[in-house]
C-alpha positions, 0 to 999 in steps of 0.5 A: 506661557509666562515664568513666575517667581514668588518675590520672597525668593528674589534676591536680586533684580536686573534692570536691563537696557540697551547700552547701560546708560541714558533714561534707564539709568534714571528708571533703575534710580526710580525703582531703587527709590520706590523699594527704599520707600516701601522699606524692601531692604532684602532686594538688590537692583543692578543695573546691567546692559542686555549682553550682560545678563547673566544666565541664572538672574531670577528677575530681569526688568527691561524695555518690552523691545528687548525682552526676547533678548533678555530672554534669550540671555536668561531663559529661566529668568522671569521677565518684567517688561515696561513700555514707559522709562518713567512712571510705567505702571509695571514698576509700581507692580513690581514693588508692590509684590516685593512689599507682599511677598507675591507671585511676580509673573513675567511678559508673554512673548 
């Protein structure tokens, strides 16, 4: 069963990646820019390797081949998981709930 959180309680989001560098850098940009542009200012992204998740992060956005990992780091978090670096559906979907203040719902796995 998948986690959820409504998005007026998310404070902060973890984007998670394998290394910390790379295209995750560059989709961590993207998805400050779309909360920017959707004018979410009560939001922080952080940008953050998988092992470096810490166990209370209440959203953590990741590449779905490491969502087990980060779920295994962060058991209660609720997990947002992309197949695409750039322009992956998911991370308009994540900036539209922040908009709206809606339920975020995590990846099944």
């Amino acid at each position: 069963m998948s986690q959820s959180i409504s998005a007026s309680q998310v404070n902060t989001i973890i984007f998670a990646c394998e290394a910390g560098m790379g295209s995750s850098l560059m989709s961590v940009n993207a998805l400050k820019k779309k909360l920017k542009a959707a004018q979410v200012k009560d939001v922080t992204v952080v940008h953050k390797p998988v092992r470096d998740i810490p166990s209370d992060a209440q959203v953590v956005v990741v590449h779905k081949g490491l969502a087990k990992t980060a779920h295994a780091k962060a058991p209660n978090a609720v997990i947002v998981a992309f197949n695409h670096f750039l322009n992956d559906p998911i991370f308009d979907q994540l900036v539209n709930a922040m908009v709206t203040k809606a339920e975020i719902v995590g990846a099944d796995f």
